[in-house]
VEXLO-487047 format. One record per residue (C-alpha): residue number from 1; x, y, z; residue in one letter. Coordinates in Angstrom, 1 decimal. Each point is the difference from the previous one (the first is absolute). Example, Ala and Ser with C-alpha at 12.3 -4.5 7.8 and 13.67 -1.06 7.14 Angstrom:
<nodes>
NODE marlo     xx     yy     zz mivo
NODE     1   12.3   -4.5    7.8    a
NODE     2    1.4    3.4   -0.7    s
</nodes>
This chain:
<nodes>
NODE marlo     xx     yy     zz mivo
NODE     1    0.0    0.0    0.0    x
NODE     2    1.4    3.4   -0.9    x
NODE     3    0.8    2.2    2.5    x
NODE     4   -2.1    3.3    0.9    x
NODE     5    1.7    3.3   -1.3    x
NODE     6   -0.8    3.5    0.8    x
NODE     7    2.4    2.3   -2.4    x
NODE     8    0.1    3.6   -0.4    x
NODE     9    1.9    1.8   -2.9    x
NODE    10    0.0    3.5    0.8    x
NODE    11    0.9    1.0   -3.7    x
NODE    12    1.2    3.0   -0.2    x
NODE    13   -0.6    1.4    3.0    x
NODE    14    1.8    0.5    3.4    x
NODE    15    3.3    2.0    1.5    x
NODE    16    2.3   -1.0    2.9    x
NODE    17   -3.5    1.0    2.8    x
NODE    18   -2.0   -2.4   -2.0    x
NODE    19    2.0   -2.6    2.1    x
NODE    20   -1.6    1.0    3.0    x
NODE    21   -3.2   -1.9   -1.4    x
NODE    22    2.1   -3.3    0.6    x
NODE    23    0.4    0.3    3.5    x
NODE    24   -3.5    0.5    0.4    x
NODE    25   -0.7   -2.9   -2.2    x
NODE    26    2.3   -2.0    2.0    x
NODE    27   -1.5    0.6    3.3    x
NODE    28   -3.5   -0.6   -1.0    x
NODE    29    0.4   -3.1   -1.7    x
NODE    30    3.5   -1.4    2.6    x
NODE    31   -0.6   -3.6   -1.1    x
NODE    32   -2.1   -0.7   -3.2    x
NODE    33   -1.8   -3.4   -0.9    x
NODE    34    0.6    1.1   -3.5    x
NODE    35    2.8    1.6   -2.2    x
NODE    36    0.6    3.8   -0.5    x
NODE    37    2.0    1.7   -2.8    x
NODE    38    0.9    3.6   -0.4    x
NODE    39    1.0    0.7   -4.0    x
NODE    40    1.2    3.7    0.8    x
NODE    41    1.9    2.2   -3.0    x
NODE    42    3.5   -1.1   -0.6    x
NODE    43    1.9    3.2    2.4    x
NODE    44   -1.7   -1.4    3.2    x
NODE    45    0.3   -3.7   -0.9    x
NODE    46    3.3   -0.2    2.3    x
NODE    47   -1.3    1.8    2.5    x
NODE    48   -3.2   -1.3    0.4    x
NODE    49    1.9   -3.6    0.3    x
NODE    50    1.9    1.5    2.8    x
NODE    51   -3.1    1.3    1.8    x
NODE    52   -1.8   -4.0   -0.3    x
NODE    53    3.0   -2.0    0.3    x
NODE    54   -1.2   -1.1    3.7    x
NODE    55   -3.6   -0.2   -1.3    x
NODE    56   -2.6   -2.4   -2.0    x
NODE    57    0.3    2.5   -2.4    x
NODE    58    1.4   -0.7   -3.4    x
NODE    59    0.9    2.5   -2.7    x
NODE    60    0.6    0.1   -3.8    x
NODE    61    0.4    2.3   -2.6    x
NODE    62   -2.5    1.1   -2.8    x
NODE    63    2.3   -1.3   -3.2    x
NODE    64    3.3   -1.1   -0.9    x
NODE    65    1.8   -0.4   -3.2    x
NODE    66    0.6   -3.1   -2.2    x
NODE    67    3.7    0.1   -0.1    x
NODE    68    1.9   -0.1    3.4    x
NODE    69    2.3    3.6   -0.7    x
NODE    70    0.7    1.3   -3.2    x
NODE    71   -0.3    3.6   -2.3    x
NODE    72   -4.0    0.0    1.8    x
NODE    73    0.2    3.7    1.3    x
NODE    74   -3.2    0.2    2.4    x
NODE    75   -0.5   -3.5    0.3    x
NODE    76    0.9   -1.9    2.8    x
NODE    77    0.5   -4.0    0.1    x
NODE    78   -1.5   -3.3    2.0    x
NODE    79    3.7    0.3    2.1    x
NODE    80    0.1    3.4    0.9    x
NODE    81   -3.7   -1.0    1.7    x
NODE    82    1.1   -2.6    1.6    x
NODE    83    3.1    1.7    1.1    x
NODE    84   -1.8    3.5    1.4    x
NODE    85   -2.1   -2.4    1.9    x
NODE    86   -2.9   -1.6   -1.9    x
NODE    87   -1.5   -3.3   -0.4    x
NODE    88   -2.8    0.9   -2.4    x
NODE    89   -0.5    1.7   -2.8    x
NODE    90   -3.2    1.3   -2.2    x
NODE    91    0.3   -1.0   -3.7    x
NODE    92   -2.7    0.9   -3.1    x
NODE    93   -2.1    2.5    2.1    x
NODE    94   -2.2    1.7   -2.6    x
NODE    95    1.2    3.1    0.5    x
NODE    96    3.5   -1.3   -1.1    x
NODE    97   -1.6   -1.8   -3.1    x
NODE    98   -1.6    3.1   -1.0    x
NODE    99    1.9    2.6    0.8    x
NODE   100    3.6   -2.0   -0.7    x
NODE   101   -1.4   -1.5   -3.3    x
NODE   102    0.7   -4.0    2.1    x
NODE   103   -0.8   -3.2   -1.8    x
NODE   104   -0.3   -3.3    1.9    x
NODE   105    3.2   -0.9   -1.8    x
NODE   106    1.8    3.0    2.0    x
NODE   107   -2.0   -1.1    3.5    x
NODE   108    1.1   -3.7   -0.7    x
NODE   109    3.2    1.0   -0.7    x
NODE   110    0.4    2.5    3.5    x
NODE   111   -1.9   -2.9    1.8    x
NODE   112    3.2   -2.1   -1.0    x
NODE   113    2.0    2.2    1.3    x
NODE   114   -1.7    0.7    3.2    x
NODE   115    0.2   -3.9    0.8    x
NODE   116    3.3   -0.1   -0.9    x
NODE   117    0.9    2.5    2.3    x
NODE   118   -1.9   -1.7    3.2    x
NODE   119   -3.0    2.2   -0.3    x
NODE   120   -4.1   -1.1    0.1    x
NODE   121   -1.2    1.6   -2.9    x
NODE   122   -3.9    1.6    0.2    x
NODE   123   -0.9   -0.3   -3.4    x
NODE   124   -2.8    2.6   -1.2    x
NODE   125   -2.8   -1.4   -2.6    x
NODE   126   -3.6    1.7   -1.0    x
NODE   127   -2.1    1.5   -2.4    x
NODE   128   -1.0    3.1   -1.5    x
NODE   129   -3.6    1.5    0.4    x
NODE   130    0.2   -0.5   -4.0    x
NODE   131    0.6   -3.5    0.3    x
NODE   132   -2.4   -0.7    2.8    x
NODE   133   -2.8    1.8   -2.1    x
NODE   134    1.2   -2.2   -3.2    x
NODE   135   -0.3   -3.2    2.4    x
NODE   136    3.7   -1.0   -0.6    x
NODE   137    0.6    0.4    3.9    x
NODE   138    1.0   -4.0    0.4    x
NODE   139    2.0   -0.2   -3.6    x
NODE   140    1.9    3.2    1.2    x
NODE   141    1.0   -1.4    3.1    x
NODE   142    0.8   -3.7   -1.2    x
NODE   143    2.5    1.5   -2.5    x
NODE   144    1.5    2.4    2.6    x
NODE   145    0.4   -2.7    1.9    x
NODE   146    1.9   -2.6   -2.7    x
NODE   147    2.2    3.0   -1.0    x
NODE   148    0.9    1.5    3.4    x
NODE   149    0.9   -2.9    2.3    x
NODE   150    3.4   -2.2   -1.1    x
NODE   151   -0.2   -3.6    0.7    x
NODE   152    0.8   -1.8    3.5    x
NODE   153   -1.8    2.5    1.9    x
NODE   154   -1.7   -0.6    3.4    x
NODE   155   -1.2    2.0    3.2    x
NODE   156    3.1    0.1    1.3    x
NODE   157    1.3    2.0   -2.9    x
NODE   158   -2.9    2.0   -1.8    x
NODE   159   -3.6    1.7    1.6    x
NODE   160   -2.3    1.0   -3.1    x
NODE   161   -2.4    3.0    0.4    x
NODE   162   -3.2    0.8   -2.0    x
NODE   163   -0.7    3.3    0.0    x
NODE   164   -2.8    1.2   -2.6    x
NODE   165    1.8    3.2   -1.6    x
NODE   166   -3.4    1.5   -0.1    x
NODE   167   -0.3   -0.2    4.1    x
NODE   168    3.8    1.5    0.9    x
NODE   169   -0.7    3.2    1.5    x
NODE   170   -3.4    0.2   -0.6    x
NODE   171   -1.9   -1.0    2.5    x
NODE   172   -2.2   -2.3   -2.2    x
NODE   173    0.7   -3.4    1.1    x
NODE   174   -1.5   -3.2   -2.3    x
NODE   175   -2.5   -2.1    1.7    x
NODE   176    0.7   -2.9    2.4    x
NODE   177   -0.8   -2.3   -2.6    x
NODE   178    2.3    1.7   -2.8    x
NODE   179    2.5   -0.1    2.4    x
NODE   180   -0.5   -3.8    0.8    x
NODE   181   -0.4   -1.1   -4.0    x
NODE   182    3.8    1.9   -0.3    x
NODE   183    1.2   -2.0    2.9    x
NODE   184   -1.5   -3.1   -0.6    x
NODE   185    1.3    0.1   -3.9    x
NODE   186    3.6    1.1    1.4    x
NODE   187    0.5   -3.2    2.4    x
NODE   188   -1.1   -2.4   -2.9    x
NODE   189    2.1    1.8   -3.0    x
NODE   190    3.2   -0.1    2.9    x
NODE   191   -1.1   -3.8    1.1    x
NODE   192   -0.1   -0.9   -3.9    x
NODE   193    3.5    1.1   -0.4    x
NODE   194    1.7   -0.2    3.6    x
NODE   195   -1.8   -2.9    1.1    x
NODE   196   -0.5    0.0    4.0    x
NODE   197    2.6    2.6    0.3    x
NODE   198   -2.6    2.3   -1.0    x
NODE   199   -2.2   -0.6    3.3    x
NODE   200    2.6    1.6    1.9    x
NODE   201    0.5    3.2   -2.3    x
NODE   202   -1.8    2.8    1.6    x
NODE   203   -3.0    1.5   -1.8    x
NODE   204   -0.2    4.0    1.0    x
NODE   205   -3.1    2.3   -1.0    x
NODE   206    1.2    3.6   -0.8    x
NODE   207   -2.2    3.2   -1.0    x
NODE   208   -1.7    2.3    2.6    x
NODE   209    0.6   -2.3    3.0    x
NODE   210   -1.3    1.5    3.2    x
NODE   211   -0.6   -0.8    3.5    x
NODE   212   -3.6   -0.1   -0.7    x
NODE   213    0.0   -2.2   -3.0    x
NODE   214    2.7   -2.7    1.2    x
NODE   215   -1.6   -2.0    2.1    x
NODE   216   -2.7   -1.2   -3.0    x
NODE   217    3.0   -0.1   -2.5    x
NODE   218    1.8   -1.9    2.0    x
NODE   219   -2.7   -2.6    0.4    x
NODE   220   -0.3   -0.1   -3.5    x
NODE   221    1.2   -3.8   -1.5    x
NODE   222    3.9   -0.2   -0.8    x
NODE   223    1.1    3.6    1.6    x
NODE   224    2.4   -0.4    1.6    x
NODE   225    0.8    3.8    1.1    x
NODE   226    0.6    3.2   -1.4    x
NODE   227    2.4    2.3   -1.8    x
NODE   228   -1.1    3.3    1.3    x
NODE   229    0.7    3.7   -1.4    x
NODE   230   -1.3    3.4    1.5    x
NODE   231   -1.1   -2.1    3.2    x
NODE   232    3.1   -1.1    1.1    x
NODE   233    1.7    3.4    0.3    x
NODE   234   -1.8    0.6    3.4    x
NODE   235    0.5   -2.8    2.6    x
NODE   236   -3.3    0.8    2.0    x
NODE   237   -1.3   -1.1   -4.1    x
NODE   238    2.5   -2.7   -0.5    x
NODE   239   -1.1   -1.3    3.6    x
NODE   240   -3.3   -0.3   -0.8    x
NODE   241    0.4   -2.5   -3.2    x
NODE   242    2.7   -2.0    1.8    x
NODE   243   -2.4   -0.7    2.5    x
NODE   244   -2.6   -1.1   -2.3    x
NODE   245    2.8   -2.5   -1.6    x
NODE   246    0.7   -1.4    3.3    x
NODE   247   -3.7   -0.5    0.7    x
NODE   248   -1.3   -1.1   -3.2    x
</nodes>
């Protein structure tokens, strides 16, 4: 069974006294039944690793680069994460397949790279509101999927998060049941290629998570947590879906 992940990715957002949220997310939540990941941007990575060394808290970046140094200016790779401190890292979010031009080639390819370097790799899939309203939401995802994710994966190594482009940001969030018929599809497409490693490969939900909607997400068949955006800037926010992970 794949473990329970709360993650935030605090794109880009957050200087040196967004830190402060951490200890405040630390106290309230001192021993979690379930796993917590802070994605923050790249020039507090090593210092937010500092601040939750001692903790339950685990922290990752928002990207990395194919190649592991090179003529990249901007770019940073799998090892410099895992040396500044991180375990994780983000790969495909939408906004980096929009706004950076990403194919699932280039996402495969960086996913290699992460778990070469040691890292667990959340790997970003959804749909456009285009797509959803064309009815091509499950043919989108299956061929995200096949072109995103290299062979030999398992829980240990890779999380996968479905996050309907259409809901990031927004505050429109799919129904319960769109949300299951994703998830559902995503374990079978992952169990027809990975086999039972794919029961242990987390399934997140991502797109206008709040403390007031997680508790029914989380309930939903084959969630198995959450990669959250705007909410997980604030701990007392954070706090509140966390909560709803451990309970659900």
């Amino acid at each position: 069974m794949a473990n329970k992940l709360a993650a935030g990715n605090w794109k880009m957002n957050g200087t040196t006294a967004q830190l402060a949220e951490i200890d405040a997310l630390h106290k309230a939540h001192p021993d979690p039944s379930v796993d917590i990941l802070i994605c923050p941007p790249a020039t507090l990575l090593s210092r937010l690793s500092d601040a939750t060394k001692d903790s339950a808290i685990a922290t990752g970046a928002q990207d990395c680069h194919a190649h592991n140094s090179g003529a990249h200016t901007g770019d940073i790779s799998a090892e410099m994460v895992k040396d500044a401190g991180g375990s994780y890292v983000i790969l495909g979010h939408s906004e980096r397949r929009t706004d950076h031009g990403e194919t699932d080639a280039i996402v495969q390819a960086k996913t290699q790279a992460a778990l070469d370097a040691g890292l667990i790799a959340v790997v970003c899939i959804g749909e456009t509101e285009a797509e959803r309203d064309a009815g091509t939401t499950l043919d989108v995802l299956g061929t995200q999927l096949a072109g995103s994710l290299p062979d030999g994966i398992d829980g240990n190594t890779v999380v996968v998060a479905y996050e309907p482009v259409w809901a990031i940001g927004t505050g429109r969030v799919p129904t319960l049941e769109q949300i299951a018929e994703a998830h559902d599809f995503m374990r079978k497409t992952l169990a027809d290629r990975f086999g039972s490693a794919a029961d242990d490969i987390a399934l997140l939900y991502g797109g206008s998570v709040k403390p007031g909607n997680a508790s029914e997400i989380f309930a939903t068949s084959n969630v198995d947590g959450a990669l959250v955006g705007g909410a997980s800037l604030k701990a007392a926010d954070f706090t509140g879906i966390i909560t709803a992970l451990e309970n659900a």
